[in-house]
Gaussian input, Z-matrix of N, CA and C with variables (Angstrom, degrees):
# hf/3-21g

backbone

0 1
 N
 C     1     B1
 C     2     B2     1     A1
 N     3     B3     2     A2     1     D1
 C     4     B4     3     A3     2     D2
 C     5     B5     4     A4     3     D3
 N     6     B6     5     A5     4     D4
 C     7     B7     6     A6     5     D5
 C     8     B8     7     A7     6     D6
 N     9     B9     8     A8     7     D7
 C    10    B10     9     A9     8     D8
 C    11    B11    10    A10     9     D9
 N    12    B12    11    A11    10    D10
 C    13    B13    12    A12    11    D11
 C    14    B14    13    A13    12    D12
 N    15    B15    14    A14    13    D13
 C    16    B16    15    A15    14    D14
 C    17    B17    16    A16    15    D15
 N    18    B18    17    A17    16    D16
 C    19    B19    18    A18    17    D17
 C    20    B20    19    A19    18    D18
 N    21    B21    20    A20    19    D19
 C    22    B22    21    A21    20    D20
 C    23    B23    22    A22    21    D21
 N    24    B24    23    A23    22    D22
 C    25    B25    24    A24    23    D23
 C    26    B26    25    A25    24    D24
 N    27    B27    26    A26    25    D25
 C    28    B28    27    A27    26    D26
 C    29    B29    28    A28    27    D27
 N    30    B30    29    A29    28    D28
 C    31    B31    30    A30    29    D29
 C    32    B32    31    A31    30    D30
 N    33    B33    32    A32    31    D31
 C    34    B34    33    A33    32    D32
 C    35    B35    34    A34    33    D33
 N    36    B36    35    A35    34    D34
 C    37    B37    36    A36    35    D35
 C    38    B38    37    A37    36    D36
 N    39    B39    38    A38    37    D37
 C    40    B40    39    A39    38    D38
 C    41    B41    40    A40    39    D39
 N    42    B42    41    A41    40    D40
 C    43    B43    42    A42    41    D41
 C    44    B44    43    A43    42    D42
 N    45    B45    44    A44    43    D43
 C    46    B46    45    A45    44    D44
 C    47    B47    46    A46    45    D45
 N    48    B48    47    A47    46    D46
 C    49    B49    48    A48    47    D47
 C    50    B50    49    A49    48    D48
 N    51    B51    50    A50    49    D49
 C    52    B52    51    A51    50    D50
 C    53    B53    52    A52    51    D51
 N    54    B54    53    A53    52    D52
 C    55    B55    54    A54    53    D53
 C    56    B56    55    A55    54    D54
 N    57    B57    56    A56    55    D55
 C    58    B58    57    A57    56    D56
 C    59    B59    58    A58    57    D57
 N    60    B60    59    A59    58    D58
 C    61    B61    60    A60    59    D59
 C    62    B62    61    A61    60    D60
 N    63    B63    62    A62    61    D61
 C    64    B64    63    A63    62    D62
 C    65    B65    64    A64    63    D63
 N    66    B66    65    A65    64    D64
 C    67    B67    66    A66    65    D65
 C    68    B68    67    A67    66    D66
 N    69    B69    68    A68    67    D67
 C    70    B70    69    A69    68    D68
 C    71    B71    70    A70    69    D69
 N    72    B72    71    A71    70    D70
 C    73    B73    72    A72    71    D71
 C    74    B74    73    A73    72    D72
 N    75    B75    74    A74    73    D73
 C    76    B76    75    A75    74    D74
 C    77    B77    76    A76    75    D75
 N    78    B78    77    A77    76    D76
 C    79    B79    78    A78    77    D77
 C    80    B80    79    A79    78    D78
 N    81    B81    80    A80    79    D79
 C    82    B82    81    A81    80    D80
 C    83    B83    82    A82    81    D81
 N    84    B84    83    A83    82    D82
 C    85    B85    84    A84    83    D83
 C    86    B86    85    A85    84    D84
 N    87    B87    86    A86    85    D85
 C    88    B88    87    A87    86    D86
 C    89    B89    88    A88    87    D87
 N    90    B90    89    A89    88    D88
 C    91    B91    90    A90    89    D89
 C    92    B92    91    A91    90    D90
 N    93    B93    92    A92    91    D91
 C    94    B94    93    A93    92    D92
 C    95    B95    94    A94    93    D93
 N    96    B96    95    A95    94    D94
 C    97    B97    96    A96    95    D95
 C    98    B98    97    A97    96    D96
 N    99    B99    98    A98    97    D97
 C   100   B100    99    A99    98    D98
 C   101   B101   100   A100    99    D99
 N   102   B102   101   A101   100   D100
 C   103   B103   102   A102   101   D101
 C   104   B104   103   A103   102   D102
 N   105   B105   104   A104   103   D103
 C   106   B106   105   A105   104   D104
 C   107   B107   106   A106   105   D105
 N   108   B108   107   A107   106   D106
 C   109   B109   108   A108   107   D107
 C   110   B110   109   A109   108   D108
 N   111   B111   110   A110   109   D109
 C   112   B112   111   A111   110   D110
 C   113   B113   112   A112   111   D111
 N   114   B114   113   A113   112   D112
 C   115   B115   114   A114   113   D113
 C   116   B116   115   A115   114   D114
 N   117   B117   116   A116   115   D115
 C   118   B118   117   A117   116   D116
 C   119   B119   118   A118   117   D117
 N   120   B120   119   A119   118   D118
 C   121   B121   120   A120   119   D119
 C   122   B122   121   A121   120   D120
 N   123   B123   122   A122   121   D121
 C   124   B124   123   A123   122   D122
 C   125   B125   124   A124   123   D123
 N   126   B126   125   A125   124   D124
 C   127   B127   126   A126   125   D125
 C   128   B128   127   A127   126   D126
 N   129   B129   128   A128   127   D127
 C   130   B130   129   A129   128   D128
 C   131   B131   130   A130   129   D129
 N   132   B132   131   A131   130   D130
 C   133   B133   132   A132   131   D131
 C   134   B134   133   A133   132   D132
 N   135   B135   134   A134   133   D133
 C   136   B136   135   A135   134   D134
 C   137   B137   136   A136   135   D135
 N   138   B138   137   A137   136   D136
 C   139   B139   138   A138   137   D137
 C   140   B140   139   A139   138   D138
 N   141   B141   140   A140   139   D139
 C   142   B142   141   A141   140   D140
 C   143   B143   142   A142   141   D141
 N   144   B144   143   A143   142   D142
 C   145   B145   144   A144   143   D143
 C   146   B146   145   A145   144   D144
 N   147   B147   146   A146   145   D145
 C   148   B148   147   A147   146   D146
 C   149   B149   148   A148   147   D147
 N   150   B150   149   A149   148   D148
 C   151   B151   150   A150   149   D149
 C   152   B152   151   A151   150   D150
 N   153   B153   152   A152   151   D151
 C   154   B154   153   A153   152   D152
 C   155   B155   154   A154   153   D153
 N   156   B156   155   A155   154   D154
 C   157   B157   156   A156   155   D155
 C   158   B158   157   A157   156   D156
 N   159   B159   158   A158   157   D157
 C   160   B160   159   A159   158   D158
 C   161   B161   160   A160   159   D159
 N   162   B162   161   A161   160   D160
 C   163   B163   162   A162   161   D161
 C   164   B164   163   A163   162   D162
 N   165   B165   164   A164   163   D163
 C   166   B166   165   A165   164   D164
 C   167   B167   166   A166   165   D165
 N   168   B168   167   A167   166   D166
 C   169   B169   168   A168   167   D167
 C   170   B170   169   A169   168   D168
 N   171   B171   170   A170   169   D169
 C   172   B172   171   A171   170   D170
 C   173   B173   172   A172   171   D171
 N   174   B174   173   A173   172   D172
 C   175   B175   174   A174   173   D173
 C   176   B176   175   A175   174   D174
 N   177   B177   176   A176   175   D175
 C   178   B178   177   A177   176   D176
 C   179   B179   178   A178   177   D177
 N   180   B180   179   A179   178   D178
 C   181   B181   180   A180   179   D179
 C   182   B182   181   A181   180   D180
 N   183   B183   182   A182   181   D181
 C   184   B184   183   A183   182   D182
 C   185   B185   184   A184   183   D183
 N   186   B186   185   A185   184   D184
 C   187   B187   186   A186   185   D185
 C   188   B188   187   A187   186   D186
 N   189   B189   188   A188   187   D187
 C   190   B190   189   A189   188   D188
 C   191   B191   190   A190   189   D189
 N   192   B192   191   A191   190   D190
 C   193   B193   192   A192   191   D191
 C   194   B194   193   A193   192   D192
 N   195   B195   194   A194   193   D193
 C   196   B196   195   A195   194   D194
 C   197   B197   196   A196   195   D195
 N   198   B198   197   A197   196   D196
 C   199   B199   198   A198   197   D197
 C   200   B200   199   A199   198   D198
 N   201   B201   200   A200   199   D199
 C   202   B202   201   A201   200   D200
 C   203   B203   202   A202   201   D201
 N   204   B204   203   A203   202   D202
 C   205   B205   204   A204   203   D203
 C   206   B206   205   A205   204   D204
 N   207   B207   206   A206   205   D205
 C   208   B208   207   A207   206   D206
 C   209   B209   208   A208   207   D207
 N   210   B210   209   A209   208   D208
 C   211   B211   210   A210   209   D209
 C   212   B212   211   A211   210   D210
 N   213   B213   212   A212   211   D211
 C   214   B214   213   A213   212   D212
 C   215   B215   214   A214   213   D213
 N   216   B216   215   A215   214   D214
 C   217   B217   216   A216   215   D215
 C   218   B218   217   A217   216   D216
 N   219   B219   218   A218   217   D217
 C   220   B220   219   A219   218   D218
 C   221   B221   220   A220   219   D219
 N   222   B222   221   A221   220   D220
 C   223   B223   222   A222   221   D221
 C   224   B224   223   A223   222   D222
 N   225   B225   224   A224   223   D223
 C   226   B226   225   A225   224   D224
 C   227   B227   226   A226   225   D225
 N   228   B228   227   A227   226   D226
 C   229   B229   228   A228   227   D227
 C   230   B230   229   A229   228   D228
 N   231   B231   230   A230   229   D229
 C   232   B232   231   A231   230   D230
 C   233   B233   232   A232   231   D231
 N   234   B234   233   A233   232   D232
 C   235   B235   234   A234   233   D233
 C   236   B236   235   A235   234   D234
 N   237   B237   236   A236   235   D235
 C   238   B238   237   A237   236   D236
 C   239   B239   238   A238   237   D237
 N   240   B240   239   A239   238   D238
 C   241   B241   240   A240   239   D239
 C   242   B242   241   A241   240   D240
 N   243   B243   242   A242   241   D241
 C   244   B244   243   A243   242   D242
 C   245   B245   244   A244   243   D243
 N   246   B246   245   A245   244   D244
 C   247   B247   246   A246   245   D245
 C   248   B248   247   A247   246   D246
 N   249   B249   248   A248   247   D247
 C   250   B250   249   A249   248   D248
 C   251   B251   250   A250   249   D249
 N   252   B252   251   A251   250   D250
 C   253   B253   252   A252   251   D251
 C   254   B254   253   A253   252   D252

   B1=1.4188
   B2=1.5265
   B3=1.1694
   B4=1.3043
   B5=1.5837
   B6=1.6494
   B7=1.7554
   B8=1.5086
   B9=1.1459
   B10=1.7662
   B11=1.3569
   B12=1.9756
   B13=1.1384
   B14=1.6353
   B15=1.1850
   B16=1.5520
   B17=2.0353
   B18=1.4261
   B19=1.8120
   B20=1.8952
   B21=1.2292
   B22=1.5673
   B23=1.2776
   B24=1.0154
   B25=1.8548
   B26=1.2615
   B27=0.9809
   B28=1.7207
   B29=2.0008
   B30=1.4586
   B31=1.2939
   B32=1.5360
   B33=1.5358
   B34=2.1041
   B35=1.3043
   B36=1.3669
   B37=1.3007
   B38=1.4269
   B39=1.7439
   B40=0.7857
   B41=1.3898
   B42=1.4157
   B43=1.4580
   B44=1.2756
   B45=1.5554
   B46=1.5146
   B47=1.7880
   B48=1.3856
   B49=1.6639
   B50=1.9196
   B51=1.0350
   B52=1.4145
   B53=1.5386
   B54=1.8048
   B55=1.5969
   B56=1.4279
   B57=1.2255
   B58=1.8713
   B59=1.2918
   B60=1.4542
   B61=1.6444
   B62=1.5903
   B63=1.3125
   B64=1.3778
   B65=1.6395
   B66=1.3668
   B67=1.2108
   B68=1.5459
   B69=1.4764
   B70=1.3588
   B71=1.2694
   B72=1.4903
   B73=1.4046
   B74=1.6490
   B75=1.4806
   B76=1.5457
   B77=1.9015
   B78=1.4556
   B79=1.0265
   B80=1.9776
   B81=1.4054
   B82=1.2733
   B83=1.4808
   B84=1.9160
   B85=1.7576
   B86=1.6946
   B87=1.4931
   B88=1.6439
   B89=1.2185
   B90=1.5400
   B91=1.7849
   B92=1.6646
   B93=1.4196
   B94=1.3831
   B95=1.5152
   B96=1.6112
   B97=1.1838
   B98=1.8062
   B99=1.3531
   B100=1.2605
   B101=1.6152
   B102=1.8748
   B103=1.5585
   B104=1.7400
   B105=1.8575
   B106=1.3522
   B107=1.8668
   B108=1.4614
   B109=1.3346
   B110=1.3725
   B111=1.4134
   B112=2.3799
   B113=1.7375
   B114=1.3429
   B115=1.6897
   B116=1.4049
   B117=1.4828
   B118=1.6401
   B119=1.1130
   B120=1.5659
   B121=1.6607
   B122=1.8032
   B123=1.1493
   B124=1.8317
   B125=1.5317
   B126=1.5357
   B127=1.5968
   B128=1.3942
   B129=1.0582
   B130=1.6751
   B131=1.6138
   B132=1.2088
   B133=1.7859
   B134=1.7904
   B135=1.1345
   B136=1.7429
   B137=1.9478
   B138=1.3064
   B139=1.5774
   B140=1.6166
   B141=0.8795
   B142=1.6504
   B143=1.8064
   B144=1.2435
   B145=1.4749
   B146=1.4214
   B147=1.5185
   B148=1.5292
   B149=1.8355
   B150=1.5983
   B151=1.8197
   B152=1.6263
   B153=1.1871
   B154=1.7262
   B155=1.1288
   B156=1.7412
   B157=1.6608
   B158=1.2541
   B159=1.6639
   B160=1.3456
   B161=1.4987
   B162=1.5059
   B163=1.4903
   B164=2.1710
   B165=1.1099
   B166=1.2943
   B167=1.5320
   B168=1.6085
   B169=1.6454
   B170=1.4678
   B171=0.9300
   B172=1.5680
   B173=1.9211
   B174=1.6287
   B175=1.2970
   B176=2.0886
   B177=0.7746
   B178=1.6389
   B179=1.6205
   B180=1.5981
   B181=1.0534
   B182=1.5281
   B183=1.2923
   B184=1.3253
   B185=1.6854
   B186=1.5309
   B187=1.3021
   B188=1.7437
   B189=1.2341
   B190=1.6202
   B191=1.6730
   B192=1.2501
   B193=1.3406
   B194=1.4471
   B195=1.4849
   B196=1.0359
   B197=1.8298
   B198=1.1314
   B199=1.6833
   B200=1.1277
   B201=1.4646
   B202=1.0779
   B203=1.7607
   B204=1.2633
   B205=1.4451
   B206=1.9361
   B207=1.1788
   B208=1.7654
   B209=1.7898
   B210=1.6861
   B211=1.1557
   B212=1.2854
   B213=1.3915
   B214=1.4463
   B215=1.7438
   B216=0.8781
   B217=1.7699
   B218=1.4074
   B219=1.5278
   B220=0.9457
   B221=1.7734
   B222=1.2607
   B223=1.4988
   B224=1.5894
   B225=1.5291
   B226=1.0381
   B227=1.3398
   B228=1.1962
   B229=1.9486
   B230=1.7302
   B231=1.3561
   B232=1.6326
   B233=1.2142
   B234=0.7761
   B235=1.9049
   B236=1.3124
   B237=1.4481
   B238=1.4343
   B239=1.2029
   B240=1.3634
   B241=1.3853
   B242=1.7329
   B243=1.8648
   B244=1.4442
   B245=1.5766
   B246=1.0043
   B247=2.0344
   B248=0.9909
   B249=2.0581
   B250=1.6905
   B251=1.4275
   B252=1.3709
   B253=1.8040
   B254=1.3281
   A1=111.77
   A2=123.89
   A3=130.46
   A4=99.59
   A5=107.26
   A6=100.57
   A7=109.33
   A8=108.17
   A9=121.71
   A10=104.96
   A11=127.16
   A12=132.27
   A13=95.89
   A14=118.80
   A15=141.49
   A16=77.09
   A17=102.59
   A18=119.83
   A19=90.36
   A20=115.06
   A21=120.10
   A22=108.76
   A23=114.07
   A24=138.31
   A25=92.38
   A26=125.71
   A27=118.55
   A28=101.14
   A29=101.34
   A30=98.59
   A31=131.34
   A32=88.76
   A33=100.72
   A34=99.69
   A35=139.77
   A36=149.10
   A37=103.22
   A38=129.83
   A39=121.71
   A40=146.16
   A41=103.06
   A42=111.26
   A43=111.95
   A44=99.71
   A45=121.96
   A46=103.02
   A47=115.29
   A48=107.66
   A49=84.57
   A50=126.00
   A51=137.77
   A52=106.85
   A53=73.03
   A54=79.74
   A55=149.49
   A56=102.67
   A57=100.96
   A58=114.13
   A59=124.54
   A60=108.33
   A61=93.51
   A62=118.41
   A63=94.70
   A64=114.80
   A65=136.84
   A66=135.32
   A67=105.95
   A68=115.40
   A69=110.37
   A70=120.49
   A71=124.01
   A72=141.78
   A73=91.11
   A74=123.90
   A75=98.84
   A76=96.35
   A77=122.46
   A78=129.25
   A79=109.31
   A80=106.72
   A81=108.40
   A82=91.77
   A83=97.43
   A84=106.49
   A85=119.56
   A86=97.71
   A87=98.44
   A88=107.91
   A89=117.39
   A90=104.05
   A91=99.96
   A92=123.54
   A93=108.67
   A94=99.34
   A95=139.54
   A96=144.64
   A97=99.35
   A98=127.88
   A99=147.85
   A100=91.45
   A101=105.52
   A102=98.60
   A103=123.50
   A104=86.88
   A105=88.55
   A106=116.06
   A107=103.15
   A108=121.73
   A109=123.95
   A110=71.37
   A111=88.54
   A112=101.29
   A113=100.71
   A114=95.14
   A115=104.87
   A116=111.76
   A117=124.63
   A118=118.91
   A119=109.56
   A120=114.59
   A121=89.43
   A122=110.49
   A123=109.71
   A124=112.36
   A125=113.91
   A126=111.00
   A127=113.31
   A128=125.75
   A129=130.35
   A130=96.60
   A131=130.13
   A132=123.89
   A133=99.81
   A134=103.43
   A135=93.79
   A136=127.10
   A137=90.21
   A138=119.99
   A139=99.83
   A140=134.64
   A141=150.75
   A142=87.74
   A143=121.94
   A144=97.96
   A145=137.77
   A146=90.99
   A147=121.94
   A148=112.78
   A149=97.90
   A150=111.23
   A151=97.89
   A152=126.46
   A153=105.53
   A154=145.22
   A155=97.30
   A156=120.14
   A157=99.59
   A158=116.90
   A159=145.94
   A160=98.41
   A161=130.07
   A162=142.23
   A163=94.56
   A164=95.32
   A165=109.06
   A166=103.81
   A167=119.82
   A168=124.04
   A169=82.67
   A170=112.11
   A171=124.57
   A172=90.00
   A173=97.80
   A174=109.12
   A175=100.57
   A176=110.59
   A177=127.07
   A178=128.29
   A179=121.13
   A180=106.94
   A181=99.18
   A182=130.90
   A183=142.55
   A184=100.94
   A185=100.18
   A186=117.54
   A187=100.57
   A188=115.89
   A189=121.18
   A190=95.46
   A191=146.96
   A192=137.26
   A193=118.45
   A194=152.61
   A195=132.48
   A196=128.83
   A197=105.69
   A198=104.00
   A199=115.19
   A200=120.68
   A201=113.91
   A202=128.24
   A203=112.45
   A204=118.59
   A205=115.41
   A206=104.06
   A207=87.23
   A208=80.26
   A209=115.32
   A210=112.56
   A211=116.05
   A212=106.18
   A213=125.93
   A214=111.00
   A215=118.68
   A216=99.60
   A217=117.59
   A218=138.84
   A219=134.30
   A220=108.55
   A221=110.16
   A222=127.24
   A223=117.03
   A224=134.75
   A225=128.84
   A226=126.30
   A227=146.68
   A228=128.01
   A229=100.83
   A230=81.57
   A231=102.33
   A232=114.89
   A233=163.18
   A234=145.94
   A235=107.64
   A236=128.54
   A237=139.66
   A238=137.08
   A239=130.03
   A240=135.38
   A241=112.22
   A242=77.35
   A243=107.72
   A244=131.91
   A245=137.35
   A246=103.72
   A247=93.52
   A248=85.14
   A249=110.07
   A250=96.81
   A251=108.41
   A252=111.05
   A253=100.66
   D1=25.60
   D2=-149.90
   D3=-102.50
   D4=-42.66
   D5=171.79
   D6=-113.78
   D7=77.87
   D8=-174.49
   D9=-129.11
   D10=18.44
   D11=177.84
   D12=-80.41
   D13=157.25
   D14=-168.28
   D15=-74.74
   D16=167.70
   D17=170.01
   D18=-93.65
   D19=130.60
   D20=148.27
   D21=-38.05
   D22=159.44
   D23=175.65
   D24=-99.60
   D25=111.55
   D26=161.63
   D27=-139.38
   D28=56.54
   D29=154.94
   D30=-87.68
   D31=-32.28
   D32=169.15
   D33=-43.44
   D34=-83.93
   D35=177.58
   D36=-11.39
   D37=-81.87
   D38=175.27
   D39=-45.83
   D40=-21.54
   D41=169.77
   D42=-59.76
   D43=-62.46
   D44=-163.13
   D45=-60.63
   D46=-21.11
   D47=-169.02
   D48=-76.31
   D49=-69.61
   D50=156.94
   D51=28.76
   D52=-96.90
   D53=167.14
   D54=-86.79
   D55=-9.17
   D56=142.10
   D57=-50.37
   D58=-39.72
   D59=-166.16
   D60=-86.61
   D61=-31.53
   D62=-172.15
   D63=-76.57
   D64=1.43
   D65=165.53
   D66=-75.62
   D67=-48.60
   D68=-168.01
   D69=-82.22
   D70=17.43
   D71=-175.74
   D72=-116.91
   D73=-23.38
   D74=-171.60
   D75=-105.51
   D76=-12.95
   D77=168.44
   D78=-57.23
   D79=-24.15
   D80=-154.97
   D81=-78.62
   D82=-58.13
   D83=174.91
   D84=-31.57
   D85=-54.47
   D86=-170.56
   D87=-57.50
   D88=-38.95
   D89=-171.80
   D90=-90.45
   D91=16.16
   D92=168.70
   D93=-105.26
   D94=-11.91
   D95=171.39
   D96=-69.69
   D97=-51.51
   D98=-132.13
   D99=-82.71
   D100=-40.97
   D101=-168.75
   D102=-96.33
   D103=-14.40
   D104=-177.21
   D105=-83.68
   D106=-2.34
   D107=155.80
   D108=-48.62
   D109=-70.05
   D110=178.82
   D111=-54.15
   D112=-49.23
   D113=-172.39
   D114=-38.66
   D115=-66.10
   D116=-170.04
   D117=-40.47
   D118=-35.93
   D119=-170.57
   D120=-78.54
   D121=-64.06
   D122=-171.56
   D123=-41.08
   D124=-40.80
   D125=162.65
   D126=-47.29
   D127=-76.32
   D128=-159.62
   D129=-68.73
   D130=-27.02
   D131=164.79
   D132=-62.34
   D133=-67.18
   D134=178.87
   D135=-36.75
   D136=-55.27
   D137=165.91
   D138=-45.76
   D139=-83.12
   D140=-159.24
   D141=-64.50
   D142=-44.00
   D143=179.10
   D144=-81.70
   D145=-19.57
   D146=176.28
   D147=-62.90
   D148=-30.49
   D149=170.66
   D150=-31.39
   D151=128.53
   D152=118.29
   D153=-82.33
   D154=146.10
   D155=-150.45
   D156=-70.83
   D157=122.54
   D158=-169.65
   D159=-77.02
   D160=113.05
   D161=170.83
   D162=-29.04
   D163=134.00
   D164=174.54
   D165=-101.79
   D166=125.17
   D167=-179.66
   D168=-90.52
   D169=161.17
   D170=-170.76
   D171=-150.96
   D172=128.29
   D173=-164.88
   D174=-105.85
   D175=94.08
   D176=168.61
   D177=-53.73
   D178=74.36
   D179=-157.75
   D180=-97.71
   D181=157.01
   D182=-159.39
   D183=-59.24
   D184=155.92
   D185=-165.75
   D186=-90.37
   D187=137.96
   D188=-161.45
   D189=-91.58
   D190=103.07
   D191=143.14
   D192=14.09
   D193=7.27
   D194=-172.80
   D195=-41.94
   D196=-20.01
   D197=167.96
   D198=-47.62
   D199=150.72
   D200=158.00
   D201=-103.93
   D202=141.16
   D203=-158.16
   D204=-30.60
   D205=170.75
   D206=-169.43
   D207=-108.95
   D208=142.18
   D209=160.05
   D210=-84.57
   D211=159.65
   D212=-177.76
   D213=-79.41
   D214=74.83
   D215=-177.82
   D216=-66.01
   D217=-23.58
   D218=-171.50
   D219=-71.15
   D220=-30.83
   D221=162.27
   D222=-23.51
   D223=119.86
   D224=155.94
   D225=-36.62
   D226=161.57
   D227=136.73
   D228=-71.40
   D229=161.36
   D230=167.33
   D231=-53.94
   D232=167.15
   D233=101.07
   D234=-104.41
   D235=160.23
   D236=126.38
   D237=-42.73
   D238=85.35
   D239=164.33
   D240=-61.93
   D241=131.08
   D242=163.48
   D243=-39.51
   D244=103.68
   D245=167.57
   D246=-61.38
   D247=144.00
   D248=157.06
   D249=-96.52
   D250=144.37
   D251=161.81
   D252=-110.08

């Protein structure tokens, strides 16, 4: 009568190991989605710098007058004349 004890339940356990592994198997995916991203972007940054730099035309549009006009000092003023009758 010595092994006539009931078996433990240890299905909780198993679930739960389950799904621990199945989180830490999809944690793994995301950071293997996450880097081969970054890689791609750092390729086409390498790529794009590696171009040679295409001569820039540089378009020159006329220079605006900002001075301001030079006065004339030797210039009379105006005035208003009188009629003579």
């Amino acid at each position: 009568m010595f092994f006539q004890e009931a078996t433990p339940d240890t299905s909780g356990y198993m679930i739960a190991g389950y799904v621990i592994a199945f989180i830490l198997m999809a944690l793994y995916v995301a950071s293997l989605y996450v880097r081969n991203r970054n890689l791609n972007q750092d390729i086409s940054m390498l790529e794009e710098m590696d171009k040679p730099a295409q001569p820039v035309i540089e378009v020159r549009q006329p220079k605006r007058n900002t001075a301001k006009p030079k006065s004339n000092k030797s210039a009379k003023p105006v005035t208003k004349r009188s009629r003579q009758k």
